[in-house]
N, C-alpha and C positions, 0 to 999 in steps of 0.2 A: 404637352409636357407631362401632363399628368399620365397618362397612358402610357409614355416610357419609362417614368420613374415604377409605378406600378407594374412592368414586365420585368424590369430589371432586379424590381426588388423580389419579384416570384421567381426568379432564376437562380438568384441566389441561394435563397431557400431553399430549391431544390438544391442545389451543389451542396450546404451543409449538411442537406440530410442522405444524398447519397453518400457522403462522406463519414457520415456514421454509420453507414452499415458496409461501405467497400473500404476503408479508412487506406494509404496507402504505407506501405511496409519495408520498403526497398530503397528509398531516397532519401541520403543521409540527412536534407536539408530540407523537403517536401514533406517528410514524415512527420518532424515537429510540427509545424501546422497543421499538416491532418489530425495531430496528435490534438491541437490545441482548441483546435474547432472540434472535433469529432466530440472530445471530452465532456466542453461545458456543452455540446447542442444532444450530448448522448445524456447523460446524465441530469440535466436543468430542460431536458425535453418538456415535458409542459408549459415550463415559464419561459420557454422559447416562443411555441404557440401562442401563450396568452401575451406577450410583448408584437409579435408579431400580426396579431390580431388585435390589438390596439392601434398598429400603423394603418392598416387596413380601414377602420372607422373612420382614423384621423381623415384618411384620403376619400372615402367616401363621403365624408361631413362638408370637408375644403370642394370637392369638384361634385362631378357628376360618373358615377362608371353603367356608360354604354359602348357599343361595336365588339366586333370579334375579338380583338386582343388586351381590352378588358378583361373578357369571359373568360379569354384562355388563362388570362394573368389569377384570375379568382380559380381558375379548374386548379390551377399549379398547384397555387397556396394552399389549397385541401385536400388536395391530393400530400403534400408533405406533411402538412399537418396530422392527418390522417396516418402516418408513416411512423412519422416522430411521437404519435400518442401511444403506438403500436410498440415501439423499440422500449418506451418508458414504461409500458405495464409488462412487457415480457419480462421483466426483472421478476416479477412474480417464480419464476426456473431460479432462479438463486434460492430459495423458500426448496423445492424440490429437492436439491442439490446438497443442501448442506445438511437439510434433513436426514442424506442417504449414510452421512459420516458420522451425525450425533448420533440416531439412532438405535443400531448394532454395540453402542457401547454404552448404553441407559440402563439403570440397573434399575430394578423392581420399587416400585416406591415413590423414584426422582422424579419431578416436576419436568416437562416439557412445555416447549412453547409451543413445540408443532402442533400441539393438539388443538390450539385455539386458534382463530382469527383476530384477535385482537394484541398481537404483539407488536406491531408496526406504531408509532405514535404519527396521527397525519398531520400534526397541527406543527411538529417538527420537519417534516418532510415541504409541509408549506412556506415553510422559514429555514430554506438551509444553512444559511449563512449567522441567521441568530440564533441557533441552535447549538452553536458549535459556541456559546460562551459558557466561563466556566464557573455562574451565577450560586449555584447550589454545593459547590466543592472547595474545599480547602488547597490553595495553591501554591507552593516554595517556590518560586524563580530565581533563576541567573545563581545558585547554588555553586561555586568556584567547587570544581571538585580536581582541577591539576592545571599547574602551569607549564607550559611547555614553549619554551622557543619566544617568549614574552607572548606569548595566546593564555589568558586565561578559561579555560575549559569550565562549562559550565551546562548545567541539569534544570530541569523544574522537575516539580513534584507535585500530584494529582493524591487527592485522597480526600474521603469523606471528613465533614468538620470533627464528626466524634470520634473518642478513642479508641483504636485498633491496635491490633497486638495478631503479631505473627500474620500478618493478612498475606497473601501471594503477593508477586511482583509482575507489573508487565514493564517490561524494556523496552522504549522505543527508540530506534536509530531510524534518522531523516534522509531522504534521498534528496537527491538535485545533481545527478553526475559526478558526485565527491566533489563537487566545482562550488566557489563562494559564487555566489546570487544566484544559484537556482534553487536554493532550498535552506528551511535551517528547521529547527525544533518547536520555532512559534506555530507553525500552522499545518503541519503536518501528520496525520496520524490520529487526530482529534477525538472523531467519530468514536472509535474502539478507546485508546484511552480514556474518554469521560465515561464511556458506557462501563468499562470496567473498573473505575474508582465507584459508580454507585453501584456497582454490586461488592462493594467492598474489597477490593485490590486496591492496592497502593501504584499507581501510574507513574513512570521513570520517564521523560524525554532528552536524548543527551545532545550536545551539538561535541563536533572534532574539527579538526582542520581539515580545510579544503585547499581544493587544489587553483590556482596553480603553483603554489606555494609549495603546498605539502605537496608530499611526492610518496606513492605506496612503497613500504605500507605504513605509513607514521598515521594512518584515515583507522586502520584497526588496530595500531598500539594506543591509539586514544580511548578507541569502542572497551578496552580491554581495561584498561585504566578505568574508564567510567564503571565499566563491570566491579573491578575490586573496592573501588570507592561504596558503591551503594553494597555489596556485598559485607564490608567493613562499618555502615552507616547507617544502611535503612533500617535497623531496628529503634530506631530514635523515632524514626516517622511512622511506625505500626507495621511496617513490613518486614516481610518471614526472609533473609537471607536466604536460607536453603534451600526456595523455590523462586529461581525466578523465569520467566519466560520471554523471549527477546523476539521481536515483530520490527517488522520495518518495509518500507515501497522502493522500488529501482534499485538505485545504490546503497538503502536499507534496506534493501532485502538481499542484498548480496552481501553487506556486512554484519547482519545478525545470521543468515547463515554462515558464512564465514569464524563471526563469533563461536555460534555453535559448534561448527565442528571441528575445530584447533584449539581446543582446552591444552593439548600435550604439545603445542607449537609455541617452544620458550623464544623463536625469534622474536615473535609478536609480543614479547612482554621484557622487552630492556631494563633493567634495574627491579624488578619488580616479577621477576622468574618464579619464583616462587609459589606467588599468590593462585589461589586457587580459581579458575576462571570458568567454570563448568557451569552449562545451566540446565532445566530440566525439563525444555520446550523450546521449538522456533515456531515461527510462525510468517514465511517471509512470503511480501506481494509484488508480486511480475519483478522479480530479478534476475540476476545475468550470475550466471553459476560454472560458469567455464569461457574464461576468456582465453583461453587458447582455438576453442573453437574446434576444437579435435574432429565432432561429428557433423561439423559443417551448416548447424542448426540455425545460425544468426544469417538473417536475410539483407538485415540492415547494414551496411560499411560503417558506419558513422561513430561506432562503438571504438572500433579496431583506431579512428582516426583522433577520437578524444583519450584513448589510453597512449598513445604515441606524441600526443603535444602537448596533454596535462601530466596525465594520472599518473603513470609509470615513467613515463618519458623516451622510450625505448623503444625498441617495435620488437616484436616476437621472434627476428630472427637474432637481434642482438643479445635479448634476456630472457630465451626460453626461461629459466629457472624462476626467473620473477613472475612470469603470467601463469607459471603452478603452479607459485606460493599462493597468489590471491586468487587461482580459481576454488571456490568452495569443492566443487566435485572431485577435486584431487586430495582431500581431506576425508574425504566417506569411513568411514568406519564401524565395526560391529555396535559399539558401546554410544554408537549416539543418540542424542535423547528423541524423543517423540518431536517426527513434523508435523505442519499442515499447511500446507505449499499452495500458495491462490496466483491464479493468471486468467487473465480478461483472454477471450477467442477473437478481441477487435483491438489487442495491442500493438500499435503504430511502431513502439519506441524499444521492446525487447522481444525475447523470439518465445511464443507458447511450447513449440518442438523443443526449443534447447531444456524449458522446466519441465517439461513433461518427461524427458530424458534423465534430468537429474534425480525426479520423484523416483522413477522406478530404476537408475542403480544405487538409490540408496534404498528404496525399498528391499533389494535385493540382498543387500549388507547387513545393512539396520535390522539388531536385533528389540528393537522398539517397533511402532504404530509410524507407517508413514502415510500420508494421504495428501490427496493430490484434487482440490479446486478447479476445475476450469469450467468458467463463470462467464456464461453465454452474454453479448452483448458487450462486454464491459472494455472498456478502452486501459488504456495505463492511468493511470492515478483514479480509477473511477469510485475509489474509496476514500478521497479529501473532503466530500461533505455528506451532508444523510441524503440518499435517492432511493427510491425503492429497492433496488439491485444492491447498494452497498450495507445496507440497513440487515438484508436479510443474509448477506455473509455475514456481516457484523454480529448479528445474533448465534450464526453457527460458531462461528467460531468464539463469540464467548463461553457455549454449552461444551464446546470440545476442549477446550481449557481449563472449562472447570472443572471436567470430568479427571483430565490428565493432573489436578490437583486433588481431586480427588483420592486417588488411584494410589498416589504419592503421601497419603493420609495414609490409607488402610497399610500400605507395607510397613510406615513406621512403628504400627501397633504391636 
């Protein structure tokens, strides 16, 4: 008995870890799982190892391991293991990667990380999960910032205990399919938000209506609402209205781009047309940037079948108009602000080809900075806790932000 629990547990093993590095892409319903395994065994790879090398003890201590399918059971498991320790140090290429973006735009003087080894904290990396609390920062919750529809609409707020004044903004919009219970503003986005309240940014996280209630686009007349609220607000809390930056994963990264680039899209803003909705960075992770699909980039069905039975409710051939109101890429325009567009090369859930598509026609447009992340290894949401891979985008893209705040300094002078 012991001998079959022990093969079958090394078989498994392997199927996890081929599945983070083949993850599969094309199965509207197979994917989320590949999605959901691949994630935590890509990402929490060590502490896979080391949990699964405690079961290994256990059964060594309980029985005795001899005969051939033993051995093959013990080759398996370190043979994966061995795999899985490999995928979790390759994060170290995120370190390369974002190096290539900050550095061309480092002015004589500025501090860098990249120049040292010692920007990773590993004693965070060892505690992903307790790291992500918010022990050291000053925090505003459940902030009613619009009622709508009897939904009372609400925000927190990340910032250092002491007092700030004019400090940047980062905007976080949360993903989960625009759908209630796959996502909300508690847990979302963490990692970068707390990193940028202690470098002094004032941290935004909004929640909107989900679907299948809402129906698009009331998901970005919320985004836009919470836009003019803090716009109108956070200088109470030490942040600078006139800079803010808007970041978000999946369906936040399709509504802060979105946000982004329909400033002059007064449908998105019913009774409140007027307000000024403009920001002066995105920042979005693996989202869906043409739901029309014009270039045929989406591999996945599964998108096409959640916008036709939640989101829009429609399918494409009854509301063309609507699926390029809400595709971002049909909003491009000269005047938009500076990107920096992040997509995992092992995302299960959205299409790398459709963002890498959007980077460069809007690079093409954009008379700003556009640039374009593709972050070897990294699955969808591979940015919800500290890993070495998300750690070291995490830091890029703090430096590139800060730069673009920067930047945004010197022309006011």
């Amino acid at each position: 008995m012991a001998t079959l629990f022990l093969f079958l547990f090394a078989v498994i093993s392997v199927a996890l870890t081929y599945n983070v590095l083949r993850p599969n892409v094309s199965h509207p319903r197979y994917s989320v799982f590949s999605f959901l395994f691949g994630w935590l065994a890509g990402e929490l790879a060590l502490h896979v190892v080391l949990v699964q090398a405690v079961i290994l003890l256990l059964v060594i201590l309980v029985g005795e391991l001899s005969g051939f399918w033993d051995a093959i059971s013990v080759f398996l498991l370190a043979g994966s293991w061995g795999v899985l320790s490999y995928h979790y140090f390759s994060g170290y290429k995120a370190k390369a990667l974002m190096a290539e973006l900050v550095l061309p735009h480092q002015k004589a003087g500025e501090v860098s990380i990249w120049k040292r080894h010692e920007e990773l904290d590993w004693w965070r990396l060892i505690r992903p999960f307790y790291a992500l609390k918010d022990s050291d920062l000053k925090v505003e919750k459940n902030i009613v910032y619009a009622e709508v529809d009897g939904f009372r609409l609400k925000l927190d707020i990340r910032s250092l205990p002491s007092s700030l004044e004019k400090a940047p903004v980062l905007l976080q919009i949360h993903g989960g399919a625009w759908t209630k219970g796959y996502g909300s503003k508690n847990e979302q986005g963490l990692p970068l938000m707390q990193h940028m309240a202690r470098q002094g940014w004032v941290s935004v996280s909004i929640d909107y209506r989900l679907s299948p209630k809402a129906t698009f686009p009331d998901h970005i007349v919320d985004c836009k609402k919470a836009l003019a609220w803090v716009k109108e607000n956070i200088h109470k809390y030490g942040g600078d209205p006139k800079f803010i930056v808007a970041t978000g994963g999946s369906a936040g990264g399709h509504l802060s781009s979105l946000l982004a680039l329909s400033s002059a899209e007064k449908l998105f803003q019913p009774g409140f047309e007027e307000s000024d909705t403009s920001i002066q960075g995105c920042v979005p992770f693996y989202g869906i940037y043409d739901l029309h699909d014009s270039e045929r980039l989406q591999v996945n069905v599964g998108l096409e079948i959640v916008m036709r039975k939640s989101i829009i409710k429609q399918t494409k051939q009854e509301n063309p108009e609507l699926y390029t109101l809400m595709s971002p890429i049909k909003h491009v325009h000269k005047d938009a602000p500076p990107f920096l567009v992040i997509h995992g090369d092992k995302d299960s859930l959205t299409s790398l080809a459709e963002a890498q598509f959007f980077a460069s026609h809007l690079d093409e447009v954009s008379a700003q900075s556009v640039e374009f992340a593709e972050v070897a290894g990294a699955q969808h949401a591979f940015d919800f806790f500290p890993s070495l891979r998300s750690d070291y985008v995490m830091l890029g893209i703090a430096q590139r932000i800060g730069q673009w705040h920067r930047d945004y300094i010197a022309q006011q002078r």
